[in-house]
FILUMRO-429973 format. One record per residue (C-alpha): residue number from 1; residue in three letters; y, x, z. Coordinates in steps of 0.5 Angstrom, whole numbers, padded with zeros to 4 digits, always signed. Example, Ala and Ser with C-alpha at 12.3 -4.5 7.8 and 13.67 -1.06 7.14 Angstrom:
 num residuo    yy    xx    zz
   1     ALA -0009 +0025 +0016
   2     SER -0002 +0027 +0014
//
This chain:
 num residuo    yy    xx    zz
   1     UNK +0096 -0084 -0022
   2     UNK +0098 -0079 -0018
   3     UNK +0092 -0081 -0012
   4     UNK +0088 -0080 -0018
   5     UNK +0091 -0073 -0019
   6     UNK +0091 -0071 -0012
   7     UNK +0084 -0072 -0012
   8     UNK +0082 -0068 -0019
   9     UNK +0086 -0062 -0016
  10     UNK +0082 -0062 -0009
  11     UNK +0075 -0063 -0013
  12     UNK +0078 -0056 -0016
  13     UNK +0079 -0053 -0009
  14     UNK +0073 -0055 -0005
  15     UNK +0068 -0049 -0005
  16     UNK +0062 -0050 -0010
  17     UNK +0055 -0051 -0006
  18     UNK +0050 -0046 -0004
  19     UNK +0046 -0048 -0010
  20     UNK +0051 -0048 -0016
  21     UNK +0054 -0041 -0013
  22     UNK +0047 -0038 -0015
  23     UNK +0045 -0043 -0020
  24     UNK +0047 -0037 -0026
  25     UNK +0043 -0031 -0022
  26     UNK +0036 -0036 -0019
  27     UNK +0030 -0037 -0022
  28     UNK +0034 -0039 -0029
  29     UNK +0035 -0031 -0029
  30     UNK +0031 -0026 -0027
  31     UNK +0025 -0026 -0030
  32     UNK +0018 -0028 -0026
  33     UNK +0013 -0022 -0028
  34     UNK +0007 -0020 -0024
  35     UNK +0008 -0013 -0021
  36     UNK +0004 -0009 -0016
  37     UNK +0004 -0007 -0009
  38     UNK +0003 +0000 -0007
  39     UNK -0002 -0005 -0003
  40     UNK -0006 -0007 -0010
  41     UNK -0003 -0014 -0008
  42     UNK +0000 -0018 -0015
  43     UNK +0006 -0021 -0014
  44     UNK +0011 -0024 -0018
  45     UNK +0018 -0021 -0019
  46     UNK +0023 -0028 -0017
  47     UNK +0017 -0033 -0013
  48     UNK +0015 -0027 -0008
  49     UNK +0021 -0021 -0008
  50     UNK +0027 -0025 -0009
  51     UNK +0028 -0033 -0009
  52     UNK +0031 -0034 -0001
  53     UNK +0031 -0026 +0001
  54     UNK +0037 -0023 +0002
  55     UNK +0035 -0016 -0002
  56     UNK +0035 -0008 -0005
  57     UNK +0033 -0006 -0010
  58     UNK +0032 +0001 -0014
  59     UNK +0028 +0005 -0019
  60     UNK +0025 +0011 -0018
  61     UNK +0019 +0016 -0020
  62     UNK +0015 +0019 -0016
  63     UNK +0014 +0026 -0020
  64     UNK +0023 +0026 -0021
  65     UNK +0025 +0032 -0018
  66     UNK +0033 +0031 -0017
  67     UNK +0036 +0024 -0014
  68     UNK +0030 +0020 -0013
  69     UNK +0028 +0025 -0007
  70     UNK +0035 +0024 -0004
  71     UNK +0035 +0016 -0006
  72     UNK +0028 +0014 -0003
  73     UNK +0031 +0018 +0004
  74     UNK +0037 +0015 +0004
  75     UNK +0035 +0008 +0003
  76     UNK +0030 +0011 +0010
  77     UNK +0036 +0012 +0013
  78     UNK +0039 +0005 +0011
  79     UNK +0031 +0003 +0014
  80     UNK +0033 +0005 +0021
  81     UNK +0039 +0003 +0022
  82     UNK +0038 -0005 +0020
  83     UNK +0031 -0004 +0025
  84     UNK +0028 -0011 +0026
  85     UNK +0032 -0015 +0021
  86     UNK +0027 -0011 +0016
  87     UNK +0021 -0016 +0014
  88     UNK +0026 -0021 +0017
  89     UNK +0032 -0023 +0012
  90     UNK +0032 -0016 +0009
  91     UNK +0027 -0013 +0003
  92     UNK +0028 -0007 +0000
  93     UNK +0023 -0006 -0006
  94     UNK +0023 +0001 -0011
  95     UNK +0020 +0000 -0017
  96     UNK +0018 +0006 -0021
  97     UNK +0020 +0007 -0028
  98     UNK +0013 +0011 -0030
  99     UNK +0008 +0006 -0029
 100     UNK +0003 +0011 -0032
 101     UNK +0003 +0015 -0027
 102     UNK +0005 +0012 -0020
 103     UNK -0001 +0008 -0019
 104     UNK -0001 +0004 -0013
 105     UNK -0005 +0010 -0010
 106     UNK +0000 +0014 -0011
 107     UNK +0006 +0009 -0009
 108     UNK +0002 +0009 -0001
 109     UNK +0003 +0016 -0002
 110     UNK +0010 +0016 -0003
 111     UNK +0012 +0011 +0001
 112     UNK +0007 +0014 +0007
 113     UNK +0012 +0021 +0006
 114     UNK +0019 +0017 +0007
 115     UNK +0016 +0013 +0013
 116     UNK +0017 +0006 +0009
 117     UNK +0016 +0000 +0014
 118     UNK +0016 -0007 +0014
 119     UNK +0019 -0010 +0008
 120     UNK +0020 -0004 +0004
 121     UNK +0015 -0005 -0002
 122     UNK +0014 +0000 -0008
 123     UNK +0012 -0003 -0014
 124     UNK +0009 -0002 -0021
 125     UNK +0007 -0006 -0027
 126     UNK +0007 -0007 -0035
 127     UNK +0012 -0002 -0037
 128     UNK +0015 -0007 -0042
 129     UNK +0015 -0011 -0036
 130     UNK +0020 -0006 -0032
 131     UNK +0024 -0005 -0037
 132     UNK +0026 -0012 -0036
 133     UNK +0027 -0013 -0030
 134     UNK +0032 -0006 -0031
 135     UNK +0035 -0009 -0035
 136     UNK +0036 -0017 -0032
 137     UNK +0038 -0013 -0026
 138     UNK +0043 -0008 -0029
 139     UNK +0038 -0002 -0027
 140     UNK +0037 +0000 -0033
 141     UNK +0041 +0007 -0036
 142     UNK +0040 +0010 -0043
 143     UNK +0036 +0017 -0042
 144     UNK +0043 +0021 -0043
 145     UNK +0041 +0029 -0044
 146     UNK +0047 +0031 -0040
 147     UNK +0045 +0027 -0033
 148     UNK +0040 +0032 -0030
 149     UNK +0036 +0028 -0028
 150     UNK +0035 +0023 -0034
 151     UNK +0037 +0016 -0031
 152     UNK +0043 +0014 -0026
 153     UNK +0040 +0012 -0018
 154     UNK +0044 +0005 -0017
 155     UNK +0043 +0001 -0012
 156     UNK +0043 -0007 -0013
 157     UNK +0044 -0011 -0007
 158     UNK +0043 -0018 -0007
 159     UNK +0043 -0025 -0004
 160     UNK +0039 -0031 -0008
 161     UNK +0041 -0036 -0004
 162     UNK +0049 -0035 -0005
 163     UNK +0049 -0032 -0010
 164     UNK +0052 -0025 -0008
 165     UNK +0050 -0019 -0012
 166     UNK +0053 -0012 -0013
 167     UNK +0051 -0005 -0015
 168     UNK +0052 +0000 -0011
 169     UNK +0050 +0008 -0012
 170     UNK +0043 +0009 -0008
 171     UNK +0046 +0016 -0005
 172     UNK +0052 +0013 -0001
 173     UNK +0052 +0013 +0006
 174     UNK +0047 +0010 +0009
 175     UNK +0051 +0007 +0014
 176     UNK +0056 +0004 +0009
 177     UNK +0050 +0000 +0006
 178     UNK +0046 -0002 +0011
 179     UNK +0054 -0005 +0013
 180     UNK +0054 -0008 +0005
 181     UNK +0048 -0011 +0006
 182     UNK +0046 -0013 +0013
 183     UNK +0054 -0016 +0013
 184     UNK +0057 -0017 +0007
 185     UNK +0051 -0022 +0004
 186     UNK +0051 -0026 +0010
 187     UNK +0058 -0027 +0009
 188     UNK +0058 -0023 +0017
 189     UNK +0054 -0029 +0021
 190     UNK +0051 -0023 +0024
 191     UNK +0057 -0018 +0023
 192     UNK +0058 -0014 +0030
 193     UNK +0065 -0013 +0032
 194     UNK +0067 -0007 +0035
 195     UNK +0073 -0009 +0039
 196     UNK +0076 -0002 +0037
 197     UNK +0083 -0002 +0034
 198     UNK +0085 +0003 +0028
 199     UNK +0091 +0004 +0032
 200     UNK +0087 +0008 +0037
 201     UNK +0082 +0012 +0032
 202     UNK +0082 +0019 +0034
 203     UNK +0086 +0024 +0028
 204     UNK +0080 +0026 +0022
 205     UNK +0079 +0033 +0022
 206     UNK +0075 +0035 +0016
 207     UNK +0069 +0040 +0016
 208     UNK +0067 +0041 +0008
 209     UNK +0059 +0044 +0011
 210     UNK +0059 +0038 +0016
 211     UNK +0060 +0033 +0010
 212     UNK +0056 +0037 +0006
 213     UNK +0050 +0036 +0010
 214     UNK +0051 +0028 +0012
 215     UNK +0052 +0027 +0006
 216     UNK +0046 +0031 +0003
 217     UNK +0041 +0034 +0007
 218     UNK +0041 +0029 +0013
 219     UNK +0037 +0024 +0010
 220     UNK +0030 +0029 +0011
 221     UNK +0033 +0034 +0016
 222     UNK +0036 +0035 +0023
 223     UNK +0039 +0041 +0027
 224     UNK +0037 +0041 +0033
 225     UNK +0033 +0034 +0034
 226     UNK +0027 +0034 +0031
 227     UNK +0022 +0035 +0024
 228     UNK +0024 +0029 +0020
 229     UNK +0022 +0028 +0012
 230     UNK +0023 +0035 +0011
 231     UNK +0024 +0040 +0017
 232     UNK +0029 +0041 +0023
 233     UNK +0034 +0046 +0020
 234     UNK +0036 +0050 +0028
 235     UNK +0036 +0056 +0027
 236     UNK +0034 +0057 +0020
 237     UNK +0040 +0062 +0018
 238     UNK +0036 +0068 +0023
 239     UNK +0030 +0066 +0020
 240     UNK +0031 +0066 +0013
 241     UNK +0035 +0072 +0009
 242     UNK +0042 +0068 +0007
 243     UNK +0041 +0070 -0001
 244     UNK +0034 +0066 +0000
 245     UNK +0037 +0059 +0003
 246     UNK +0043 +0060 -0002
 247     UNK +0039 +0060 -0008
 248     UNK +0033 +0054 -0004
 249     UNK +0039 +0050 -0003
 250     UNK +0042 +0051 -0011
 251     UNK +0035 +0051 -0015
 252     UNK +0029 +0049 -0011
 253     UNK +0025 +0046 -0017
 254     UNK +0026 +0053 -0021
 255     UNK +0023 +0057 -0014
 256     UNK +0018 +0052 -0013
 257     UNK +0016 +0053 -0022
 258     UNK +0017 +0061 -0020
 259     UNK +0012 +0061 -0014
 260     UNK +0016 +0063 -0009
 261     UNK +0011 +0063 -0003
 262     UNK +0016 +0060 +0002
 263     UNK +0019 +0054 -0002
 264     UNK +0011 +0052 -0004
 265     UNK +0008 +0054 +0003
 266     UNK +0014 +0048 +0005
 267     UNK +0013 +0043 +0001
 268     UNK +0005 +0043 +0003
 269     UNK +0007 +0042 +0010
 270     UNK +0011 +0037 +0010
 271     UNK +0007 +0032 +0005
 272     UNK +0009 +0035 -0002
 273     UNK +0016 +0032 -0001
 274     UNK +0020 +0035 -0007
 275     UNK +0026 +0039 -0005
 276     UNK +0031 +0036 -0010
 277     UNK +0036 +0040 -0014
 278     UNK +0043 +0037 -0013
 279     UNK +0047 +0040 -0017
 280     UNK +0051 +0043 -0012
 281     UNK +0056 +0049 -0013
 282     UNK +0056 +0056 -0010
 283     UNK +0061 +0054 -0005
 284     UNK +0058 +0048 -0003
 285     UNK +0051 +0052 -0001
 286     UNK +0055 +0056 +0003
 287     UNK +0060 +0051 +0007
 288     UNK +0053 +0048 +0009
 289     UNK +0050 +0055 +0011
 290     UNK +0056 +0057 +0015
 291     UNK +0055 +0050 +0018
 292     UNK +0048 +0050 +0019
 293     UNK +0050 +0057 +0023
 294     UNK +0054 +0054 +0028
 295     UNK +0050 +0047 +0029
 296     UNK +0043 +0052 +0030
 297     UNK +0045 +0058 +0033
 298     UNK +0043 +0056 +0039
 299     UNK +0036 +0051 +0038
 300     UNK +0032 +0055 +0033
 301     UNK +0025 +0052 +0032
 302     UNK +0020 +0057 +0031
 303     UNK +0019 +0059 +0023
 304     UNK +0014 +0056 +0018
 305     UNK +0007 +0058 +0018
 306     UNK +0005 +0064 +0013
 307     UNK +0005 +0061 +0007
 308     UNK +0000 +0063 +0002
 309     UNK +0002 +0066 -0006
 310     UNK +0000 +0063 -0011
 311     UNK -0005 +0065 -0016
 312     UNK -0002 +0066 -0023
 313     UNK -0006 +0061 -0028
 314     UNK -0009 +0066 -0033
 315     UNK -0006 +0063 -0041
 316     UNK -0010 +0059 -0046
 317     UNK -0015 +0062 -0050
 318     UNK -0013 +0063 -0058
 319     UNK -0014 +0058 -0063
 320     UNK -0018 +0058 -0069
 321     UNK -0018 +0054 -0075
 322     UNK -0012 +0051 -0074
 323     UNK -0009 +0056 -0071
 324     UNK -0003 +0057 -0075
 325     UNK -0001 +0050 -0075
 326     UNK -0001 +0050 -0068
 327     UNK +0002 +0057 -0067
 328     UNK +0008 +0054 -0071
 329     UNK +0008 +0047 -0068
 330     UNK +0008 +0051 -0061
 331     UNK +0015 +0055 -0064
 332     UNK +0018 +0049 -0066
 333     UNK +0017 +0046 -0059
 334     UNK +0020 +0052 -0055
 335     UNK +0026 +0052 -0060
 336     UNK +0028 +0045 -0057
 337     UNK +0026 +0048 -0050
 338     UNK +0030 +0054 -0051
 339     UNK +0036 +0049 -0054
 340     UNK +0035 +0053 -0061
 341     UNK +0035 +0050 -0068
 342     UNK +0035 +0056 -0073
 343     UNK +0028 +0057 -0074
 344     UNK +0025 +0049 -0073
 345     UNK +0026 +0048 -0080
 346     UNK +0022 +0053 -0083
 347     UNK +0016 +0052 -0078
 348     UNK +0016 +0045 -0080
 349     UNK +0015 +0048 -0087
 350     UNK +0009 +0052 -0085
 351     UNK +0007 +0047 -0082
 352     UNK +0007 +0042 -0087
 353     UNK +0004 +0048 -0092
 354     UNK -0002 +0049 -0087
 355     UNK -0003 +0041 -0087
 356     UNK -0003 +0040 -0093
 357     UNK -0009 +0045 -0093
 358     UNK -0014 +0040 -0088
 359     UNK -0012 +0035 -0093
 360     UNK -0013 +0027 -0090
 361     UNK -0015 +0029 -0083
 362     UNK -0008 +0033 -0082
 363     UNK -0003 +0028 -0086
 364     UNK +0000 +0025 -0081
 365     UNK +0002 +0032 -0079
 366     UNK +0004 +0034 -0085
 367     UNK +0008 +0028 -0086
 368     UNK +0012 +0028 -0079
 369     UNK +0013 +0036 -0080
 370     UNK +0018 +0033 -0086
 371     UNK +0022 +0030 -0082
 372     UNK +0023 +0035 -0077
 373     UNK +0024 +0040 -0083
 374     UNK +0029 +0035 -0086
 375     UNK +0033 +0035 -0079
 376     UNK +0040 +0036 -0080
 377     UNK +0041 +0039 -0073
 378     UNK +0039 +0040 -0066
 379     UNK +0038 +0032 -0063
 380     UNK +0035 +0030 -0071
 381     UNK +0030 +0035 -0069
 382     UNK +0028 +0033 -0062
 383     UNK +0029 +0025 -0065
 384     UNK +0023 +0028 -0070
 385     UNK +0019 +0032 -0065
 386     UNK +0016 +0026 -0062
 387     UNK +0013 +0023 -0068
 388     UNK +0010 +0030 -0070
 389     UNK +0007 +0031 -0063
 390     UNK +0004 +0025 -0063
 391     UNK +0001 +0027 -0070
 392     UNK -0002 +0033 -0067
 393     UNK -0004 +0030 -0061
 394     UNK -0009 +0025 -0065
 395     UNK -0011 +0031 -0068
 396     UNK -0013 +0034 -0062
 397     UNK -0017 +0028 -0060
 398     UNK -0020 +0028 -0067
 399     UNK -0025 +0034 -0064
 400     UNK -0019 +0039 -0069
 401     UNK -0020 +0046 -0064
 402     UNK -0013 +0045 -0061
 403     UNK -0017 +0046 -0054
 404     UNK -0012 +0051 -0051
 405     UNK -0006 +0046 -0051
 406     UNK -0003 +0043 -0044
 407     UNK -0001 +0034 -0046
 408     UNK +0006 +0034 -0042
 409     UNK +0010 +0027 -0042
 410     UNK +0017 +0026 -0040
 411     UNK +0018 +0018 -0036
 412     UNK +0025 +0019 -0038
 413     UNK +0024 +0020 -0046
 414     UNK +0018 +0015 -0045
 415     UNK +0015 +0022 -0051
 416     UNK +0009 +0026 -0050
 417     UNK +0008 +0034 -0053
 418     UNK +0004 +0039 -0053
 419     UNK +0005 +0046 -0050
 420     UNK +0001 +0052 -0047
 421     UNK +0006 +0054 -0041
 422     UNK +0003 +0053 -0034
 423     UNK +0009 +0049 -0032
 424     UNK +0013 +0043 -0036
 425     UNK +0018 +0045 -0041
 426     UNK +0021 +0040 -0044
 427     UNK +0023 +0040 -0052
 428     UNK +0027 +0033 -0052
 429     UNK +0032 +0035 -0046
 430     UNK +0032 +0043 -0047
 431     UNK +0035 +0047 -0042
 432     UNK +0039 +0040 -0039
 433     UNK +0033 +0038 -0036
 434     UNK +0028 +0044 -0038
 435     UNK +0022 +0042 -0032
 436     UNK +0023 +0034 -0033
 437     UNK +0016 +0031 -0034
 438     UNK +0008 +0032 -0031
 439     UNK +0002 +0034 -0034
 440     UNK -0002 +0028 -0037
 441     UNK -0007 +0025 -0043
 442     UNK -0003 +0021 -0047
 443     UNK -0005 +0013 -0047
 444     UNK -0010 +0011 -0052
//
């Protein structure tokens, strides 16, 4: 009896096999769907990307102008650090979370600007089909109005074969994760022992610019060594005014909405790569000015070529016919952009007043602006706005003369609207994520 015991509490202290650890996250688990390559080629998402590789995977989207930038240069970096083990045992694949848009086309343009090499795959497919592959993954973040840029950039790592997965920030340091996910995966066999003890680790000094820039500006630029993704920075405080590298480093994609020659004749040269807001303070800017003095004062490459000023879009012509529905549509919009509620209730009413003259052509109209009159505060409205946009929208591809109007869509509402601004103004976000979206022509 007790022989019989021994044995029931040693099966319970053997290690379940390989197959039984990763039994729960295998081909019972992740869905099998078909995506596409930036190559055109069609693959399936568990049989070809994941089944026996050890893997990184992240979302991103191509037009996203706060972390995707920074998360695709990093996983660059993490690229270079794991060298030939890329293609091997290792894979990374980034799928994009706008589907409509980022074409396999335009994927290889987007991999080709960050340098992507073997084993690195962009993807796209189905949105629905995205979507679960978010969300099986835990990938998958609400749109959340208050995170400027609208989703979380994670990072899952795995292994199929054992069975290890972890979530992880995209943007942690590169050599942290490159660590994670060439070593820890496969449980150390190719670990490489330094043969350096803690004991003998020199005392830490903490410079506040050197950490800023480590952690935000190296994963596209150097100082002193060489354009990478974006520009080597030496010698950029002598040729460029202080006030302007501040307000680059602080808003990038407002001086890029705003003309600014500078920023627009860089991101030219350097393949349209986007300079991504990070949100960081004003002390922050100046701790990685003041450092980037010191590291370049004495390397400065040559300053950029001329840039060219960019012509202003003349405005859309005035409507007719439906103009006063389109005028009051058009006032609602920038009260959700502008973050005001005040006035949307009584353009709503106008609208719906002026619908009702069309009559049947215009009632989807008139019905969606009830709902937005009837909206009880600001989220209400910008929840409502949709409808009516798609209202006004089928309208303007009924032959209505609503011409003069621009198609915008937010990947991260998944919502289209309707505006005459010649850069994006988003009405679902409002001023926390104002530039958030692309000019488009909704799907029919």
């Amino acid at each position: 009896m007790r022989l019989a015991s021994f044995f029931a509490v040693l099966c319970l202290l053997i290690p379940a096999s390989v197959g039984a650890q990763n039994s729960r996250w295998g081909a019972g688990y992740f869905p099998n769907v078909e995506l596409t390559t930036q190559d055109g080629k069609v693959v399936r998402f568990y049989d070809d990307l994941i089944k026996g590789k050890i893997v990184a995977l992240d979302l991103i989207y191509t037009t996203c102008q706060y972390a995707c930038p920074l998360e695709t240069a990093r996983m660059a970096q993490v690229q270079r650090l794991l060298g030939d083990r890329m293609g091997r045992d290792v894979f990374f694949y980034s799928i994009t979370i706008d589907p409509e848009h980022d074409t396999p086309a335009v994927l290889k343009e987007y991999a080709e600007k960050y340098n992507a090499g073997p084993g690195w795959l962009f993807l796209t497919g189905k949105a629905e089909d995205i979507e679960l592959i978010s969300r099986k993954t835990g990938l998958y973040s609400e749109p959340d109005p208050n995170n400027p840029d609208g989703h979380t950039p994670s990072l899952l790592v795995g292994n199929e074969v054992t069975g290890q997965w972890m979530r992880n920030s995209a943007t942690d340091n590169p050599k942290f994760l490159a660590r994670t996910i060439g070593d820890w995966l496969n449980s150390w066999q190719t670990a490489k022992k330094t043969g350096i003890s803690f004991a003998d680790a020199p005392a830490m000094a903490f410079d506040r610019g050197q950490y800023a820039f480590n952690n935000h500006c190296a994963a596209c630029h150097s100082i002193g060594k060489g354009d990478r993704i974006g520009p080597d920075l030496a010698g950029v405080t002598t040729t460029r005014d202080r006030e302007w590298l501040q307000q680059f480093i602080l808003r990038p994609d407002r001086m890029l909405a705003a003309g600014d020659p500078i920023a627009v004749a860089l991101r030219a040269k350097y393949k349209d790569v986007r300079m991504p807001n990070l949100s960081l303070s004003d002390s922050d800017a100046k701790a990685l000015i003041d450092y980037m003095d010191r590291e370049g004062r004495t390397s400065a490459p040559g300053a950029p070529a001329a840039s060219p000023q960019v012509e202003a879009v003349k405005p859309p012509p005035a409507q007719v016919g439906t103009a006063a529905i389109l005028e009051a549509y058009l006032r609602i919009q920038q009260d959700l952009y502008s973050d005001k509620f005040a006035g949307v209730a009584d353009a709503a009413a106008s609208i719906a007043a002026e619908s009702a003259k069309i009559g049947e052509p215009a009632a989807p109209v008139r019905t969606a602006a009830a709902a937005v009159q009837k909206a009880g505060d600001l989220a209400a409205a910008r929840t409502a706005f949709g409808a009516l946009s798609d209202a006004m929208i089928a309208l303007k591809k009924s032959g209505s003369d609503l011409d003069g109007v621009k198609t915008a869509y937010c990947p991260m509402a998944r919502k289209y609207w309707l505006q005459t601004a010649d850069k994006i103004q988003n009405p679902y976000y409002g001023q926390a994520m104002a530039d958030c979206g692309r000019f488009t022509e909704p799907q029919k």
